[in-house]
N, C-alpha and C positions, 0 to 999 in steps of 0.2 A: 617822596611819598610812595613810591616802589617798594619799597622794606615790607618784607611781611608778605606780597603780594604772589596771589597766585596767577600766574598768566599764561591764557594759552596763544602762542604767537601762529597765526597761519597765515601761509608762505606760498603765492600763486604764481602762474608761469610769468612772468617777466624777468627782462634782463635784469632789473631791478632787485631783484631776488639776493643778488652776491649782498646786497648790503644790510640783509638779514642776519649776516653771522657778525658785524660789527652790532645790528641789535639787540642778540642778545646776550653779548658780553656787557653790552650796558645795563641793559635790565639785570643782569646778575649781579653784579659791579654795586647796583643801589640796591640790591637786599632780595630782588624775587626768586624766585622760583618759575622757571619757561617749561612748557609742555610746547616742542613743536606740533603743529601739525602741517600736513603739505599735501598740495591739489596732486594728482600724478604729474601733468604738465611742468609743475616746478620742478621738479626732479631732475630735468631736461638741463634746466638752468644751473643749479648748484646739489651737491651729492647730499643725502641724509646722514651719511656719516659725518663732512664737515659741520652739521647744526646738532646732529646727535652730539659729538664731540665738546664742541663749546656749550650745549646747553646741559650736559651729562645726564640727558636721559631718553631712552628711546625714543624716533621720531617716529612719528603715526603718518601714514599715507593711506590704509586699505582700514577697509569695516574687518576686514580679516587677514592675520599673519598666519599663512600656508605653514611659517618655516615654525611655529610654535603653538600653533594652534588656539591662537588666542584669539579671542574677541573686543575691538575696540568700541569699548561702546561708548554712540554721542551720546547718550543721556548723562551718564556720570561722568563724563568732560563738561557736559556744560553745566553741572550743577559743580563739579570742583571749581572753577574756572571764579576767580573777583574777578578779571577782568578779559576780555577775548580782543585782543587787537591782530587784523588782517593787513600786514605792510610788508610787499605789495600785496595789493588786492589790485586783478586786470580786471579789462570790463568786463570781461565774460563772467567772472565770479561775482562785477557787483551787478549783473543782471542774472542770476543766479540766486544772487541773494532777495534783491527788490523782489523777483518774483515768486519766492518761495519753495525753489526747486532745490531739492537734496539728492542730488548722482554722485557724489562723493562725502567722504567721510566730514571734511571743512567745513562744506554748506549744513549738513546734518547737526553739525556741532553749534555752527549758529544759529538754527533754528531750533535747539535743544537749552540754547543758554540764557542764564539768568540774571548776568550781569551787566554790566556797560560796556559796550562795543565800539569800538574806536577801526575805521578804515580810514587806509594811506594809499590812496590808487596811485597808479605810475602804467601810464599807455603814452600813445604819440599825440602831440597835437591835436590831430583831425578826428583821432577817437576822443578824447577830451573836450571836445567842444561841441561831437555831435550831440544833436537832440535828445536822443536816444539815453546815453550816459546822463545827461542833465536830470532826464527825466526819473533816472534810473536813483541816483545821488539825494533827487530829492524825496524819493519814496523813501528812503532808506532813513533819511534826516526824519521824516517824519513816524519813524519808528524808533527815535531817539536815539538811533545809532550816531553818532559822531565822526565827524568829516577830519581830518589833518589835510588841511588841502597841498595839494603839490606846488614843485616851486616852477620855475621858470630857468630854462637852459636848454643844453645841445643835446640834443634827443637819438637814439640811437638811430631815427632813420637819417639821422642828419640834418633834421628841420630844428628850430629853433624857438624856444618857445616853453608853453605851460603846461606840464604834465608829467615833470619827473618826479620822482616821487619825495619827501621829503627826508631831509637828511637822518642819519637814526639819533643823533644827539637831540634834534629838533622833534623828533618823535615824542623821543623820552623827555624830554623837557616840557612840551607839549600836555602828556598825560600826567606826568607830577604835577603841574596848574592845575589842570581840570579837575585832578580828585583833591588835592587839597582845597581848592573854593566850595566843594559841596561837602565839606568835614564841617561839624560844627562850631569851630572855634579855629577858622580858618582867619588868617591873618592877626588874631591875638598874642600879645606878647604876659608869657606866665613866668614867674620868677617863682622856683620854685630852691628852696633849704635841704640841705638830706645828711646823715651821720654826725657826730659827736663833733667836738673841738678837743684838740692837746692844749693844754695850759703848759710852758717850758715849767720846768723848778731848774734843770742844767741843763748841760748839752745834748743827755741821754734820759732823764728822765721827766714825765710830763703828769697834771692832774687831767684825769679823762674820762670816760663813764662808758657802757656796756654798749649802745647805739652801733649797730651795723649799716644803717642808712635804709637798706631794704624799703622801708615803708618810703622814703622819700624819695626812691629812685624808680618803685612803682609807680608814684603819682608824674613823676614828668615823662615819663614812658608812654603812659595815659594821655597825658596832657600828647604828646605830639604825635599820638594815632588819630587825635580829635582835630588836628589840624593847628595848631596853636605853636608859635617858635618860643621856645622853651631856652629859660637861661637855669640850669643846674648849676650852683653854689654847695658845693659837696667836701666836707670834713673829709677827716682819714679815712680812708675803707677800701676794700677789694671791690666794690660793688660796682657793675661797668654798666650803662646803658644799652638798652635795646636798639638804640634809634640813634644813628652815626649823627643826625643833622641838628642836635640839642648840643646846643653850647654849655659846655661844665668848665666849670671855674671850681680849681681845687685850692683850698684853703685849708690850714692848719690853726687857726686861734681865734677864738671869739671876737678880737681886734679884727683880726682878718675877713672873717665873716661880714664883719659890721662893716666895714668899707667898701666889701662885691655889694650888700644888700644897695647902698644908699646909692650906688655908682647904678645899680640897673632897677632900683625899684620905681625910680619917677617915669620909665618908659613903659610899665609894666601896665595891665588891665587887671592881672588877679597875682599875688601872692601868698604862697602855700610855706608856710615856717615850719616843716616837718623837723629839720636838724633838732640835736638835745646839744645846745648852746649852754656852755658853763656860766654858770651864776657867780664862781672865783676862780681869781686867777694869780699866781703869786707877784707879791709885791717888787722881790728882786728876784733877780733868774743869775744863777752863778755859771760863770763867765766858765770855770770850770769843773770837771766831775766831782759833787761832794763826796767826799771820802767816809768808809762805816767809821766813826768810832763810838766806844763806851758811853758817850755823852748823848741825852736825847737829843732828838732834832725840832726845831720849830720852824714853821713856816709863816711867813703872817701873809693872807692874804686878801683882796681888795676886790670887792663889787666890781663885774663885767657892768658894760652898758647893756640896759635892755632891748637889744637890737628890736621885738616887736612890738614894743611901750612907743621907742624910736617910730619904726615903720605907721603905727596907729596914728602917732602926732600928724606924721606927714600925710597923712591920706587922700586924697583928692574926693570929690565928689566921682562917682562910677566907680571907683577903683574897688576891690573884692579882696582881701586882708582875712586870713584864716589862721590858726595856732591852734596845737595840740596840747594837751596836759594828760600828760603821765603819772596818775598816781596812785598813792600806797592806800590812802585812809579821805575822811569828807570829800569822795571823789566829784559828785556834784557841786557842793559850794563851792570848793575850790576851785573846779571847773568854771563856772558862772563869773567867781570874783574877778578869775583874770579875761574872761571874756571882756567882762564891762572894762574895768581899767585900761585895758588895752583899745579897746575901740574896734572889737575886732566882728567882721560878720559873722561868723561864726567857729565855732572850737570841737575840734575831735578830742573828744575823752577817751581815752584807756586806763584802763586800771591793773598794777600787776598781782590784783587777789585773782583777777581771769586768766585761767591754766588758754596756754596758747598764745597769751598776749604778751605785749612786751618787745622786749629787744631781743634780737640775734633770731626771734622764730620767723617762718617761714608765715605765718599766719596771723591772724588780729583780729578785734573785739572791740568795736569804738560806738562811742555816743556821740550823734551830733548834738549840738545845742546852738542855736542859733539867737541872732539881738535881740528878738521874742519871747526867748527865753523857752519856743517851738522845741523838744526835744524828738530824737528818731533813733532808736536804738536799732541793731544788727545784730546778726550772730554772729558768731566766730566765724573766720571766712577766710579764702588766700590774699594775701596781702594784695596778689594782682586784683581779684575784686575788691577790696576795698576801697583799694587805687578808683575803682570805677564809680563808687559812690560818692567815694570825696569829689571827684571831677563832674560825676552828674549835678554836683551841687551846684559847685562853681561856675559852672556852664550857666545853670539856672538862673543864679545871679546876676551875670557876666550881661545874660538878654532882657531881663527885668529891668537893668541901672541904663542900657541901652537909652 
């Protein structure tokens, strides 16, 4: 749940400090983006070039670089910043922080930020347990900053005990939890369809239709920024996800299709049928290359299953079932008829009379229409927005059937 994310990591004097540069190869590793920042004191501890280095981009220690005359300003660190996590944070900065003092850049920056703040203190025993820090830990809880508590072990004075700081996998493991439980459609499982099907005729040649997927790979992109584990069912296509943690299942035949749907739609909460699933498919498929000649060719071929006719039958009570209709001419009833028949909550229309809509664009033009028969028209839009309205729907749903 890192992907995407802007973070700014600050880095306080404790020995603890060395295991700042395994964090953020992690956080890079799952998709963010690190802006160090560093107390002077840590500097002591581990160099800014080794964090510059691994996070590839300047580290900030001073409200001011002498050597380039630049100015670091906390305000636009913490207004860039989704998330500011301080690991380590020594006590001195979290009583710095509890009391609202800013004499370095760090502290300035957490009192400028916007986001959710996540500390990972790392001191000795006997500072860990004093009063003091208790006190300090729980002002700070109660300005919704967020605790990673430490673990338990050999401490650098050589005491033994609770105040090391926590490991950086447990870090990052830690903050992927916490921001996916407050996503909206955290722990929901969405099945989502996306690109065309090949029908064989031979070994090289296939019946297939214009579909780039785009529109179905925007919606589980969407689907897994909301918090939601995403299973992608994806036809041919170059189109790659956003988001490394959605499971794609690559299929080539409307058979194929239909066997990922029915294999992951009974675990599913919403299913989103964007793919353009062939309606035929040939009868015989030749074993080898049909050769040109003189003579026409005939194909005969045979009604696919209607994988969402399929999906509708199956539906459970709560489940959220959506389909798109792409058409030329009677774009509403047509729309409508396969709503109902299919059993479906509701249906994206497009039409390809609307310039920008369609397959292979970058953009779209859809009607919702929902079992109400509720219509909600859009304008032309990036498909990534679109994406966002289809999912706001879903969502909607998703807590209504709740």
């Amino acid at each position: 749940m890192l992907e995407g994310k802007k973070i700014i990591l600050g880095v306080c004097g404790s020995i603890a400090a060395y295991k700042s540069a395994t964090l953020i190869r992690l956080m890079i590793k799952a998709g963010a983006t690190v802006q160090v920042v560093m107390t002077p004191d840590a500097t002591n501890f581990i160099t800014p070039l080794t964090l510059s280095t691994l996070s590839k981009r300047p580290v900030l220690v001073a409200y001011f670089t002498p050597e380039t005359g630049e100015w670091n300003n906390h305000v636009e660190l913490g207004l860039w910043a989704d998330l500011l996590v301080v690991a380590p944070v020594s006590a001195n900065t979290l009583a710095k922080m509890a009391g609202g003092l800013s004499d370095n850049l760090l502290t300035a920056v957490y009192l400028s930020a916007k986001c959710p703040v996540y500390i990972a203190p790392a001191m000795d025993l006997d500072m860990w347990k004093h009063d003091a820090t208790r006190q300090n830990i729980a002002q700070l809880q109660s300005f919704n900053n967020i605790l990673i508590r430490p673990g338990s072990g050999e401490l650098a004075s050589g005491l033994y005990g609770e105040g090391r700081m926590a490991e950086p996998e447990e870090i990052v493991q830690f903050i992927s939890d916490d921001v996916k439980s407050k996503l909206p459609l955290a722990g929901q499982n969405i099945l989502v369809t996306a690109g065309p099907t090949h029908e064989a005729i031979d070994p090289v040649r296939f019946i297939g239709n214009h579909s780039s997927g785009k529109m179905g790979f925007a919606i589980a992109d969407r689907f897994a920024s909301m918090g939601a584990d995403v299973t992608l069912v994806a036809g041919p296509t170059s189109e790659k996800s956003t988001y490394k943690h959605i499971r794609r299942v690559d299929i080539t035949s409307a058979a194929e299709m239909l066997d990922a749907c029915l294999r992951f739609y009974p675990e599913s909460k919403a299913c989103v049928m964007c793919a353009a699933v062939a309606d035929y498919t040939p009868v015989n498929v030749a074993a080898q290359k049909i050769k040109k000649s003189d003579k026409e060719l005939h194909i005969d071929l045979k009604k696919t299953v209607d994988i969402l006719k399929t999906l509708g039958q199956q539906k459970e009570n709560g489940q959220v079932l959506v389909g798109f209709a792409l058409e030329t001419n009677d774009e509403e009833k047509n729309a409508i008829e396969k709503l109902q028949k299919k059993n479906l909550d509701f249906i994206v229309l497009n039409s390809l009379n609307d310039i920008g809509a369609g397959f292979k664009t970058d953009t779209n033009k859809i009607t919702i229409i929902d079992n109400k028969l509720q219509k909600t028209t859009f304008k032309l839009k990036d498909k990534e927005q679109v994406a966002v309205d289809i999912c706001s729907k879903v969502a909607e749903l998703i807590n209504a059937k709740n």
